[in-house]
N, C-alpha and C positions, 0 to 999 in steps of 0.2 A: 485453286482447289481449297475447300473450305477445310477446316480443322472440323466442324460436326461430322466427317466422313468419316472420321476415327472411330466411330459410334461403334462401327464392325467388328473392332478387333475387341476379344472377348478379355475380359479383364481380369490379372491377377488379384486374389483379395489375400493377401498378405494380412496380419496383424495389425493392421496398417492405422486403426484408431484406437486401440488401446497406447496407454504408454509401455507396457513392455514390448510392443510391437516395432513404436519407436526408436527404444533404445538397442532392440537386434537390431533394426537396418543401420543404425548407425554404428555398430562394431564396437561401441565404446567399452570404458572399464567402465565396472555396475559404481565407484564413486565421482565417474565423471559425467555419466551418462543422465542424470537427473539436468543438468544444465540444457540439455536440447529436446527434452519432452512435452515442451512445448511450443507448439507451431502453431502459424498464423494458416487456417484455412483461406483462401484466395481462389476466385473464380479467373483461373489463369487461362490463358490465350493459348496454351500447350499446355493444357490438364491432363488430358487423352494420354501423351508420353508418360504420363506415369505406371499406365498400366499398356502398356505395348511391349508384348513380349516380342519384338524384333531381338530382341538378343537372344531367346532360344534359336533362332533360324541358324545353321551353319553356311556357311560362307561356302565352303567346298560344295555343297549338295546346291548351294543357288545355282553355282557355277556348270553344275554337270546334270541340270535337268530343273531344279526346284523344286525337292521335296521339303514340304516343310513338316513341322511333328504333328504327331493324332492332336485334331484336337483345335488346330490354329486355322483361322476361317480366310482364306486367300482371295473371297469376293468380297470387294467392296461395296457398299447401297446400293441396291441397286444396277449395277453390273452382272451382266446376264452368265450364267453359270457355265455354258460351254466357253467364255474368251475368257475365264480368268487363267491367271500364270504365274510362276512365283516372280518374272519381272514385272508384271503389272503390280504386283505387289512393293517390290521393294521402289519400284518408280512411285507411286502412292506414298509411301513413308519421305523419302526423298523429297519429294514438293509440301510435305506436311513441317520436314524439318528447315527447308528453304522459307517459308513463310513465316516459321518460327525466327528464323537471322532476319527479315525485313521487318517485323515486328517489333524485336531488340533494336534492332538499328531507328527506327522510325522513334521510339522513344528517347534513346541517347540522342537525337537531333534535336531534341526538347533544350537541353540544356549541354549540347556539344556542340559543335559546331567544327564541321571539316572534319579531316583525320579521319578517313574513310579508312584509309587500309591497315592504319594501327588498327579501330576496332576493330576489323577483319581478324588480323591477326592475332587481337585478345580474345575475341573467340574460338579460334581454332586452336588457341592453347587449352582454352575450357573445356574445349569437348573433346581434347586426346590427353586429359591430367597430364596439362602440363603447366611448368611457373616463368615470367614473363618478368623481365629486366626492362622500364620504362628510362630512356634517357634525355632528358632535356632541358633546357637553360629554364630559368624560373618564368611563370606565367601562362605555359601552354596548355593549361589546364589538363595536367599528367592525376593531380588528385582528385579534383572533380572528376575525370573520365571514370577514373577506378568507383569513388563511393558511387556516381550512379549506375556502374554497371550492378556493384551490389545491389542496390535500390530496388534493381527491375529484377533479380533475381531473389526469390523465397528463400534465403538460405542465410546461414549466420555471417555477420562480418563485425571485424575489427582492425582498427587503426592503429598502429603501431607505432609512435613517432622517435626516431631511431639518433640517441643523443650520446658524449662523451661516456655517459658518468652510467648509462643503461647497463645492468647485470644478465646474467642468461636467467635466471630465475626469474628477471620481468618479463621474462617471454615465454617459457616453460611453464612456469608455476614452481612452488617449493610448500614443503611442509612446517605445517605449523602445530607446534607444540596445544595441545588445548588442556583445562584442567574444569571438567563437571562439577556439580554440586555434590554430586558421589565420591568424588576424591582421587578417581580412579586417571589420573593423568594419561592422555596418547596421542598419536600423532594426528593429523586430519592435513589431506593433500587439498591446498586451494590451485587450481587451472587457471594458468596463465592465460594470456591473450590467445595462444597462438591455439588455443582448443576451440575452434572456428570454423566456417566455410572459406569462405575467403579475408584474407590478411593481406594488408597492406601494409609493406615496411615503407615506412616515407623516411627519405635520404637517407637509406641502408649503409653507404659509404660513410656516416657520422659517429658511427660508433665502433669501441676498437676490435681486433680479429677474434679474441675472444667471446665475444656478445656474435659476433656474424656467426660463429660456427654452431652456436645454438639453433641454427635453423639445418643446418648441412641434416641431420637426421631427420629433420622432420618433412624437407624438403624432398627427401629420397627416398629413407623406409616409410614416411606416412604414420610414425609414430614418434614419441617422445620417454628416454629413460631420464626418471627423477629417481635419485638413489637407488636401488635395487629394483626396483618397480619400472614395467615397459607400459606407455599406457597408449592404445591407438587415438589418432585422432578423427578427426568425423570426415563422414564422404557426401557430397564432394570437396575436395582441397586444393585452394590453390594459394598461391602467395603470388602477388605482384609488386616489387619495389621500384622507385622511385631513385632516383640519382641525375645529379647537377655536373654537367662534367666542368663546370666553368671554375666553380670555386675548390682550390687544392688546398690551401691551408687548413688547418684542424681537420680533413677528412681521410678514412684507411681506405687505401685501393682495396678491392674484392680481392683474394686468392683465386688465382685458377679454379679448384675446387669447387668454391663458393660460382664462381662466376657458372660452371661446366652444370649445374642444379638447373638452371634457368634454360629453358628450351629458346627462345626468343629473346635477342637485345635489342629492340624494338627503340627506332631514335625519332622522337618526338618533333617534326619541322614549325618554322613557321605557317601561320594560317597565308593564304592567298589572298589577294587585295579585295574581289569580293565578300572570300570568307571574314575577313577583318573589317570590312566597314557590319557586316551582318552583324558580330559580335560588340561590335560598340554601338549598331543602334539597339539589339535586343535587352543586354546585360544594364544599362542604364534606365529600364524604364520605371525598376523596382516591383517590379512585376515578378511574385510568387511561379516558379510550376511544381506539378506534383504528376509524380513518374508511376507509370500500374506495374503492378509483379506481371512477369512474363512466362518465367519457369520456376517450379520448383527445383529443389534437390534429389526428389524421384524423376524429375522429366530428366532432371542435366545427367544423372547415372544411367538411362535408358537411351539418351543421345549417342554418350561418348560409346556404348556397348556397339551401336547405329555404326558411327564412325569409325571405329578403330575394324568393323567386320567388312568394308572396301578394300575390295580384293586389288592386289600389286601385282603387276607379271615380271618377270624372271627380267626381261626388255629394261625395266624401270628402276630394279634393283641392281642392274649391273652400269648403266648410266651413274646412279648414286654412289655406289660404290669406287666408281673411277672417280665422280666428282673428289667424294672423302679423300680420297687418298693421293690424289691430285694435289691437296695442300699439303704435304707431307714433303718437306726437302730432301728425307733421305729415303724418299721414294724413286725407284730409278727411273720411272715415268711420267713424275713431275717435272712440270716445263721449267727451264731453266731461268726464271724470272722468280719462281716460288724456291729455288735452291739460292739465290742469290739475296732475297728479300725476305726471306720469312725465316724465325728460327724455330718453333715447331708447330707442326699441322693440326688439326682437328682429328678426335677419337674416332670410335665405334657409334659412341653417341651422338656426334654430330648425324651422322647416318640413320639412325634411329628415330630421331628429330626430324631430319627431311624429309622420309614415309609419311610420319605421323603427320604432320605440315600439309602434306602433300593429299594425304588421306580426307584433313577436313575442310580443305579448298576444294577439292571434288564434291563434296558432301552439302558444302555452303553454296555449292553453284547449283546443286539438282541432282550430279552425277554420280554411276556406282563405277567409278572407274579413276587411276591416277594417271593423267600426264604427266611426259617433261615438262613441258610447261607449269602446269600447280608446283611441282620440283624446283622450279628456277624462281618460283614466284617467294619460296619462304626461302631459298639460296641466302640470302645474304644476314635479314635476322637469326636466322640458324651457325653462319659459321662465321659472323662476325665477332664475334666473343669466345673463339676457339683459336686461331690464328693470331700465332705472336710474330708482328713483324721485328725487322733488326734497325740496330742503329742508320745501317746505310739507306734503307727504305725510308724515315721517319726523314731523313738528311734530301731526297728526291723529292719529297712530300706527297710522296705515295701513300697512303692508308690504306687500310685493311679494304675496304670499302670497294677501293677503286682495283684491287689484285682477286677478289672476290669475281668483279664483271670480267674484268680481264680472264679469267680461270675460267667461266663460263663459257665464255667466246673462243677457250681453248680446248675445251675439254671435248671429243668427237662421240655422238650419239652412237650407242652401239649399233649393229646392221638387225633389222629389222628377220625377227626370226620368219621362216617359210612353211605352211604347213601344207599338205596334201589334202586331198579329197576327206581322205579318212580323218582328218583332223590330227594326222601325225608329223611330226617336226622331220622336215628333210633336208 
């Protein structure tokens, strides 16, 4: 289904070319907000999601009939007026945002190569605001993946390279004293890196706990306090870091804390014998490519509104729920493999994480619906980085990893609820 079908849906016109227009959508403070008012116009492949008010639509009302608000046109071109529906509709948005992910993907094959379900899963971080923990030994092309996901995305990015001697004020921004030709001395805030679309910490674990915690707020509240002053920072946001688990010397483990920010700890493999001869005949031929914008920062905020409004049933949530707490040793229902080996489990948030997870594996496949299965699918970057095993586990050479499938294969799908004629639970 083509992306010209968007043609239908009527379009917000927001402020959206002036520059104060600009700087509402982007939330900013009025001294930050001069740095992002300027944008590259781009004939994008997902333009239409900018003005696609699917995020007016409520989720409840799709679910219990389809009404959508005065106003929003539920026929698509040419679809004849008595069969339209509001599933026809959200199936319509659905395959428009499915061709948007093969699109993304078909560019990143430009200059990536394999690692199919990593980007999968750097996308479904981007389209439920979430930040993404990249892990792997040097060479596998963890920083090429990230700057061209930036590339193909409209939106701001920067580099971050994460070293002993980095202050938090290289990341934040700090004030600097200025004195005019009036005499009149004051302060003027210059914006760190991290006042951005997407940021890339490359080898997060390089620099010491103090500099990492400079991200814990921005990573969570979505904004940044520099002295007295809270300043937001721009939407969409994400952060993706980058870590070596091979080299320990000179580098600070993550804090829990730090680690618990990151929705996904995504571990970077070797490419496969195919994908590796691919890469050494492509990479050598000195051969230029150049990546097209995909999405704006209006389409990625109309996406993620898309995403996060796939409805979960009660079935789904109570599955997830046993999984979470499942890792939990001083749970009394945890199996006695996770009391023996683990010394503490995954929060609330790990759970939060697996909906969301789970929300845009549905949404990247076509579907308005979450299985177990999407559930099991982000199982393990989700609670791989939540579960601390103990010495005796580490001593068996169990990993987190392999207690993770185990737990899986342990954990008993709840019984499928029954409902009646009337559609009521019996």
């Amino acid at each position: 289904m083509g992306l010209a079908s968007l043609r239908g849906i009527p379009p917000e016109r927001p402020a959206a070319h002036s520059r104060a227009g600009k700087r509402a959508s982007f939330n900013l403070n009025p001294r930050v907000a001069p740095l992002y008012n300027s944008r590259v116009s781009i004939p994008s492949v997902a333009l239409r999601w900018e003005t696609a008010p699917a995020r007016r639509c409520s989720c409840l009302d799709l679910l219990r009939g389809g009404v959508f608000p005065r106003g929003f046109d539920t026929h698509p071109p040419g679809h004849p007026t008595g069969m339209s529906t509001s599933g026809d509709r959200i199936t319509h948005l659905l395959d428009e945002f499915r061709h948007s992910r093969d699109v993304m993907v078909a560019e990143l094959n430009k200059v990536v190569i394999g690692q199919r379900e990593v980007i999968d899963q750097i996308m479904a971080a981007i389209f439920t605001r979430g930040h993404v923990l990249l892990v792997g030994v040097p060479g596998l092309a963890k920083t090429l993946m990230v700057s061209s996901i930036a590339k193909i995305l409209d939106v701001g990015f920067k580099r971050i390279q994460f070293t002993p001697d980095l202050m938090p004020s290289d990341i934040t921004g700090t004030n600097v004293l200025e004195e005019p030709e009036a005499g009149r001395r004051a302060f003027r805030f210059v914006p760190g890196p991290i006042f951005s679309n997407i940021i890339l910490a490359d080898e997060i674990n390089r620099t010491p706990p103090k500099t990492q915690a400079a991200l814990l707020q921005a990573m969570q509240e979505r904004e940044v306090t520099v002295g007295q002053e809270t300043l937001h920072l721009p939407e969409p946001f994400f952060v993706i870091a980058t870590q070596n688990p091979i080299e320990q010397e000179g580098t600070y483990p993550l804090p829990e804390a730090q680690l618990d920010r990151f929705m996904f700890d995504i571990r970077v493999g070797y490419p496969t014998l195919e994908e590796e001869k691919k890469i050494l005949s492509s990479t050598t031929k000195g051969e230029s490519v150049e990546l097209k914008k995909v999405l704006s920062g209006k389409a990625i905020l109309n996406l993620q509104k898309l995403v996060t409004s796939v409805p979960v049933s009660d079935y789904t949530v109570e599955y997830v729920t046993r999984l979470v707490r499942a890792t939990r040793p001083g749970d009394e229902k945890s199996p006695p493999f996770i009391k023996e080996l683990v010394d503490f489990g995954a929060g609330p948030r790990a759970g939060q994480n697996l909906i969301l997870g789970g929300k845009a594996m549905a949404a990247l496949d076509g579907r308005f619906s979450v299985s177990l299965d999407d559930i099991r699918r982000v199982a393990i970057p989700v609670l791989r980085h939540r579960i601390s095993t103990n010495f005796q586990a580490q001593a068996e050479g169990q990993t987190t990893e392999s207690l993770i499938r185990k737990l899986i294969a342990e954990v008993k799908e709840p019984d499928v609820p029954k409902y009646d004629r009337r559609g009521t639970n019996s």
